[in-house]
C-alpha positions as CSV (number, residue, x, y, z in Angstrom):
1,X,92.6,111.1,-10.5
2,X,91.2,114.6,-10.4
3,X,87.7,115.7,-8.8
4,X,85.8,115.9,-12.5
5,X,86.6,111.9,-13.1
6,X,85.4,111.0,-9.2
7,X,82.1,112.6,-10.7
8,X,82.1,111.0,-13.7
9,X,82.6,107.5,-12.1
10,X,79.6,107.9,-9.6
11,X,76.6,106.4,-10.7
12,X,73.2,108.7,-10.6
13,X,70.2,106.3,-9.2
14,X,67.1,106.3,-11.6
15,X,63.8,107.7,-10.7
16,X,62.3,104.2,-10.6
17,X,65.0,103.4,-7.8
18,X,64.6,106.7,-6.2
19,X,61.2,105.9,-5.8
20,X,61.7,102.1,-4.3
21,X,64.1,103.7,-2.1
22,X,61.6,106.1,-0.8
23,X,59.2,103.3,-0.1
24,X,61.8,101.0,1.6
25,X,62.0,104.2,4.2
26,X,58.4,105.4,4.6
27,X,56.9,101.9,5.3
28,X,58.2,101.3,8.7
29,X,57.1,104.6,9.7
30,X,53.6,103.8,8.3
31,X,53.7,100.4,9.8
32,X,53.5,98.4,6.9
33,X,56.5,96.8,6.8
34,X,55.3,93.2,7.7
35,X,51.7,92.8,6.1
36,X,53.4,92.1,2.8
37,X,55.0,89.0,4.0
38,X,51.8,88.4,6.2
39,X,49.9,88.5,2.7
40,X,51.8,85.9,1.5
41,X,51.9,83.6,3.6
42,X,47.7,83.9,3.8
43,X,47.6,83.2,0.4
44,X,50.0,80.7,0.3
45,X,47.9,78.8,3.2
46,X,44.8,79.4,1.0
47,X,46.2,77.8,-1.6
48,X,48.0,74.5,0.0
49,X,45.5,74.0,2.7
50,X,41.9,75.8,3.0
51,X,40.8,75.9,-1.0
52,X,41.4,71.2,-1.1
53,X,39.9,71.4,2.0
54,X,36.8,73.4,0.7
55,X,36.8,71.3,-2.6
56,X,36.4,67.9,-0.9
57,X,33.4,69.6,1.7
58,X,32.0,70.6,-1.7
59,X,32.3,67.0,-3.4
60,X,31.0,65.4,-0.3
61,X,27.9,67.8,-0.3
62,X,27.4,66.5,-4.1
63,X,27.3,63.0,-3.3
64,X,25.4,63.3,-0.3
65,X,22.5,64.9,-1.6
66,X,22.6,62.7,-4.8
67,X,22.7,59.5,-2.8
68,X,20.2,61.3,-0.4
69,X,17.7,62.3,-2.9
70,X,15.0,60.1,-4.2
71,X,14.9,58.2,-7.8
72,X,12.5,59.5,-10.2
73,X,10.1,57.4,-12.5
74,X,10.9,57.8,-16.7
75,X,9.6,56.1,-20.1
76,X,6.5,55.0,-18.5
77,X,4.3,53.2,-21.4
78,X,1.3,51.7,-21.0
79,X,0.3,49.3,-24.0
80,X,-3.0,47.8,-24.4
81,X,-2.4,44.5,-26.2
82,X,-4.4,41.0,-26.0
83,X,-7.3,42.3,-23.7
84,X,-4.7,42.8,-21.1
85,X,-2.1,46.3,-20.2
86,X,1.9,46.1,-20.4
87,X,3.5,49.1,-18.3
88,X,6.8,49.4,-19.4
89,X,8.9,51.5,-17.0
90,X,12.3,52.9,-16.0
91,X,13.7,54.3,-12.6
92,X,16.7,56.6,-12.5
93,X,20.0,55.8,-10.0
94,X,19.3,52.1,-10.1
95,X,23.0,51.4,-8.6
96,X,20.9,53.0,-5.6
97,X,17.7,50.5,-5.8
98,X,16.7,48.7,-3.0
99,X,13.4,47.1,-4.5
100,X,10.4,48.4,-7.0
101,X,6.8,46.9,-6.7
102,X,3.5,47.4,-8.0
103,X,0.3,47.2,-6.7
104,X,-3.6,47.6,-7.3
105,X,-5.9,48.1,-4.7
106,X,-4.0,46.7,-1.8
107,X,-3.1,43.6,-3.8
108,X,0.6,43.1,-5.4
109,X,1.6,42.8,-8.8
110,X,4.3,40.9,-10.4
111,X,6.7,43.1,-11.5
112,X,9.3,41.8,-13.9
113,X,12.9,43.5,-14.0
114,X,14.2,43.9,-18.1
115,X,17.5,45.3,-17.4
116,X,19.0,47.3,-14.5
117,X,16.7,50.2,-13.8
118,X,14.2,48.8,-16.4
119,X,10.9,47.4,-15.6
120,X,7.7,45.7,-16.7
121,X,4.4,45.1,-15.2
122,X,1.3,43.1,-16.3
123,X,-2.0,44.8,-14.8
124,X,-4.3,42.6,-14.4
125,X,-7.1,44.2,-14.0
126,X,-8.5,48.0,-14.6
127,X,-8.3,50.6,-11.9
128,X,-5.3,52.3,-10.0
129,X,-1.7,50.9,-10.6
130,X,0.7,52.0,-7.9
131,X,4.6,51.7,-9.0
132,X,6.6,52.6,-5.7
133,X,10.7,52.5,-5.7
134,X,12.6,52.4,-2.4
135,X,16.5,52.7,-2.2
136,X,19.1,51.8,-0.3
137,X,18.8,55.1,2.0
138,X,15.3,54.7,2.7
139,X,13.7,57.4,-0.2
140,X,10.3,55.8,-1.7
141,X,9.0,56.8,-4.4
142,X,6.1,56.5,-6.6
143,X,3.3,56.8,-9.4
144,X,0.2,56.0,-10.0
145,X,-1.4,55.1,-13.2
146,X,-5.2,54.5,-14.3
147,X,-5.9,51.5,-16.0
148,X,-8.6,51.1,-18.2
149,X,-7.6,48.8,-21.1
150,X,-7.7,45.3,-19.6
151,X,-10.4,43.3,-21.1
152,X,-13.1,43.1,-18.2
153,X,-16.3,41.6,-20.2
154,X,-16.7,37.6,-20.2
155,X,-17.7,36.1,-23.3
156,X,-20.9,35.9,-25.3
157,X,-23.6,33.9,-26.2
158,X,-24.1,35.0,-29.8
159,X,-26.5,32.0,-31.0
160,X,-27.7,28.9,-30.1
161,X,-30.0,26.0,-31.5
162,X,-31.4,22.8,-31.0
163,X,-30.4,20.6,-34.1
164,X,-31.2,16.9,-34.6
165,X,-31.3,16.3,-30.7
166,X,-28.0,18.3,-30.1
167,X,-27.3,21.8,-28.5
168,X,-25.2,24.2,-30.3
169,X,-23.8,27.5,-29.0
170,X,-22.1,30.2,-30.5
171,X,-19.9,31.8,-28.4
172,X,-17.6,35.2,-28.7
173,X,-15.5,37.5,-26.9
174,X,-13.9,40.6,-28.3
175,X,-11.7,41.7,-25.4
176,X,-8.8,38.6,-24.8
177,X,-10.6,35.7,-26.9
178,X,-12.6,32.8,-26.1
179,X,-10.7,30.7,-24.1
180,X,-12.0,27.5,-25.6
181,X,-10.0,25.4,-23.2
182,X,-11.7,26.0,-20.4
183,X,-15.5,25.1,-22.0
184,X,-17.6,22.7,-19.5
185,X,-20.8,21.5,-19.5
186,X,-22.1,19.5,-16.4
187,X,-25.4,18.4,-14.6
188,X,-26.7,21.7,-12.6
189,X,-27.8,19.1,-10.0
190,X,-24.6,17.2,-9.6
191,X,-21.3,18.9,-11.5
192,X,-20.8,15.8,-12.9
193,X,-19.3,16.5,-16.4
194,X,-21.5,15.4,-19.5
195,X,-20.6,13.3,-22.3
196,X,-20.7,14.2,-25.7
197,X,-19.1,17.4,-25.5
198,X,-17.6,18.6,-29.1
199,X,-15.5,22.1,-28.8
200,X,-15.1,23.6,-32.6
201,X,-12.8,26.7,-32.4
202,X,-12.6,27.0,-35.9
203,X,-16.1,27.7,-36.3
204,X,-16.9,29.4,-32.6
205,X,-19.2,26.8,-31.2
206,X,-19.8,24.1,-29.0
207,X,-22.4,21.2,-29.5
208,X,-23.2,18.2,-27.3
209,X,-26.4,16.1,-26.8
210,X,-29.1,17.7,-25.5
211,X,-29.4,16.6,-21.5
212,X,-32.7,15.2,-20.2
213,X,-32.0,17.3,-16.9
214,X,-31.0,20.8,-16.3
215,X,-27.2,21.7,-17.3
216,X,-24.4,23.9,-16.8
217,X,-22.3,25.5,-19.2
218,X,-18.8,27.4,-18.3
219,X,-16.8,29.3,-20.2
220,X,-14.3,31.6,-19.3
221,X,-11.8,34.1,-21.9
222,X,-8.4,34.4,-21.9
223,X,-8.1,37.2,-19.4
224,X,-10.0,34.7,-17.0
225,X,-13.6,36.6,-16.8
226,X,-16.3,33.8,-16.7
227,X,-19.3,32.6,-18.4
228,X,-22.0,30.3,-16.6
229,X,-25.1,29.6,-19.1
230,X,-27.7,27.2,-17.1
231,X,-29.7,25.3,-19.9
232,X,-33.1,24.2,-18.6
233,X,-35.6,22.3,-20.0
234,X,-38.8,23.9,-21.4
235,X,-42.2,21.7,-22.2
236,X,-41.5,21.9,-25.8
237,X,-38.3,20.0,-25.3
């Protein structure tokens, strides 16, 4: 084999490996020869360790301050219906509810649980309702409503005459109704009960024999606001 074939059979490096080369032989002499494989192995710990890591502190943070935070009141409708107020109510989180009350001037107020997280109340009088949720973490809650619809007149006298020796008297309520169940007429003297005593609802009147002494008549409506009439006799009777 002559010189001319030796040369032909060497192979010439490319300039893409002449230039790797050069790299390979200035990095230790710039120090760089380990930070690549220090690189990789941060990453690498990143990755398998420190970024799961991160992710749970980060979930943990998210259901902290949810469980943490206080519930918020929604949908609250108050309906005037009957002389009386329906509140109708819902409280967010209610996996997280400890209790929900209502209350009106100091006093509590049945409150009636419709579904999980759904609520109804009865106010039973006008003025300031209170709704108030706690939960199981110790976060309360609450809202205040004012209440102005509940039926807070007793009824009314409209008429009343002396007819053939017996009393009649109109009565009327606009707000609840005329509870005509709870109608009583007794001696002022005594509150014994008299005789005689004829409720027509139909018609909106009582009528019962008129007393030889002083009597009482009581009536209350159906939102339970009363009525006392005291009949008394006059000369012309």
């Amino acid at each position: 084999m002559n010189i001319n074939e030796n040369i032909q059979n060497e192979r010439v490096p490319s300039p893409e490996e002449e230039r790797e080369a050069l790299l390979r032989e200035l990095m230790p002499k710039l120090g760089m020869q380990s930070q690549a494989p220090a690189m990789k192995n941060r990453a690498e710990a990143w990755r398998k360790y420190l970024l799961p890591k991160l992710l749970a502190v980060l979930v943990a943070l998210g259901v902290g301050a949810w469980l943490f935070s206080p519930v918020s009141f929604k949908k609250v409708e108050a309906v005037a219906a009957d002389g009386g107020v329906t509140v109708d109510f819902s409280v967010s989180k209610a996996v997280l509810l400890d209790s929900v009350s209502a209350e009106m001037a100091g006093a509590p107020v049945r409150t009636e649980t419709l579904s999980p997280g759904s609520y109804r109340v009865e106010a039973p009088k006008n003025g300031t309702l209170t709704l108030s949720a706690r939960t199981f973490f110790g976060q309360v809650t609450e809202t205040t409503l004012n209440i102005t619809a509940v039926d807070a007149e007793p009824p009314t006298v409209r008429e009343d005459e002396l007819r053939d020796g017996e009393m009649y008297i109109y009565l009327a309520d606009d707000g609840s109704g005329v509870d005509w169940g709870s109608v009583k007429v007794s001696d002022a003297a005594t509150g014994r009960a008299l005789d005689g005593l004829d409720v027509n609802e139909a018609e909106g009147f009582i009528r019962f024999p008129f007393p030889d002494a002083p009597a009482r008549v009581s009536v209350a409506d159906n939102s339970g606001n009363p009525l006392t009439v005291l009949l008394q006799l006059t000369e012309e009777n």
